[in-house]
N, C-alpha and C positions, 0 to 999 in steps of 0.2 A: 972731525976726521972721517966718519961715516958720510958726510954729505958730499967731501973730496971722494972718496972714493969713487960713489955714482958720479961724480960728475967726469971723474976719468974713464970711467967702463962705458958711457953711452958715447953711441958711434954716429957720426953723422952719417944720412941718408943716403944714398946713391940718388945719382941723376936717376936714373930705369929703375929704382925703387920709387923717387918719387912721381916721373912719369904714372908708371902702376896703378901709385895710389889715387894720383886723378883721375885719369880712365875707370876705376873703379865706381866713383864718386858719380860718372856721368848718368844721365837717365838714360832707360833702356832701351828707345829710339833712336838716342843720339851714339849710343853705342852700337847699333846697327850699322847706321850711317858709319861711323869711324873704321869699323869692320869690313866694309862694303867699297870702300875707298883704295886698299891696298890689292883687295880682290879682283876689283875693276882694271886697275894697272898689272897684275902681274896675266890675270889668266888671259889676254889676246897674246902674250908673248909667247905664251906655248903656241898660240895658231903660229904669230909669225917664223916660228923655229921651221914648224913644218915647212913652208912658204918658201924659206932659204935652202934648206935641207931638200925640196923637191925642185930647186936650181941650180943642183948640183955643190953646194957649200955645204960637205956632210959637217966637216967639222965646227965651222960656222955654226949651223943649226943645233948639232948636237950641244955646245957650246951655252946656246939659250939657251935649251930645256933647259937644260942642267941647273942654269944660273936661274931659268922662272923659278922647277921645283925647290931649290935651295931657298929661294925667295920665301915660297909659298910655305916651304914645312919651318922656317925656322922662324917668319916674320908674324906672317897669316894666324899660323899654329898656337906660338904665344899671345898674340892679342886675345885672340878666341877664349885660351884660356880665364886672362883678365877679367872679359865682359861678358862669358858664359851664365853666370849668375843673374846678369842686369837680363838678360835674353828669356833666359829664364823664366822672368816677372810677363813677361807676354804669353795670352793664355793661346793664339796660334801655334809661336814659336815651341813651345812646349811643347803642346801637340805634336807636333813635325819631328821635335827631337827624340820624342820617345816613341815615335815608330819608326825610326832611322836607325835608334839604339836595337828594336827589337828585332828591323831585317837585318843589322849588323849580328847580333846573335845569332841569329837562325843561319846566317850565312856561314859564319863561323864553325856552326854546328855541324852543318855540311860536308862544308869543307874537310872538316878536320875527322870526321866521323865519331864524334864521341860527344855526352850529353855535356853543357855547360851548366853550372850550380845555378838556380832560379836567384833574385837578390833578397830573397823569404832564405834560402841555405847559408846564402854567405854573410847576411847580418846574422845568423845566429851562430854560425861556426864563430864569426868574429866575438859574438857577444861569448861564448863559452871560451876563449880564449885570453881575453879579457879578466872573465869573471871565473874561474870554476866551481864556484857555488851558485852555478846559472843552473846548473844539472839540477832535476829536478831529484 
């Protein structure tokens, strides 16, 4: 009775789950490349938007963008997510990402005029929230 049960409760996979979990799987060059592929197609279309839209086809061109950036934040965005980790694994890439992260900070900080918690405040806010016997 208990083996029927699990065998009713597990669900089968989604295709884009198991997409996912290949993409995950892939090494961390090939995951560049895979990442680099939908980049290369979407980001001339924002040129050719402009291209149209400065031949007088506003809504035409408007029309691109629209359709690149949608492209980009909802296609682009997720992959990223994916093979973030495999990217990761390159000691370059790393590099690159964590000064990206800290002029993304600072730019934030800026902007918004007010200090952002260092990642030393928010693992320990996190851990005292977690734990309350973290307190010393």
């Amino acid at each position: 009775m208990l083996a029927h049960r699990r065998m009713t409760r597990r669900r089968k996979m989604t295709a884009l789950a198991r997409a996912r979990r290949r993409i995950q799987n892939f090494s961390p060059y090939l995951s560049l490349f895979l990442l680099s592929v939908p980049i290369i197609l979407v980001e001339p279309l924002k040129i050719v938007s402009l291209y149209v839209a400065g031949k007088g086809h506003w809504l035409t061109g408007t029309g691109i963008i629209i359709g690149a950036y949608a492209l980009s934040l909802f296609f682009v965005e997720r992959l990223f997510r994916a093979v973030k980790p495999k990217l990761l694994m390159l000691g370059w890439f790393a590099k690159l990402w964590t000064l990206f992260t800290a002029v993304r900070t600072k730019a934030i900080q800026w902007a918004s005029g007010r200090r952002l918690p260092t990642d030393e405040e928010q693992r320990a806010k996190s851990a005292i929230a977690i734990d309350p016997a973290f307190i010393d």
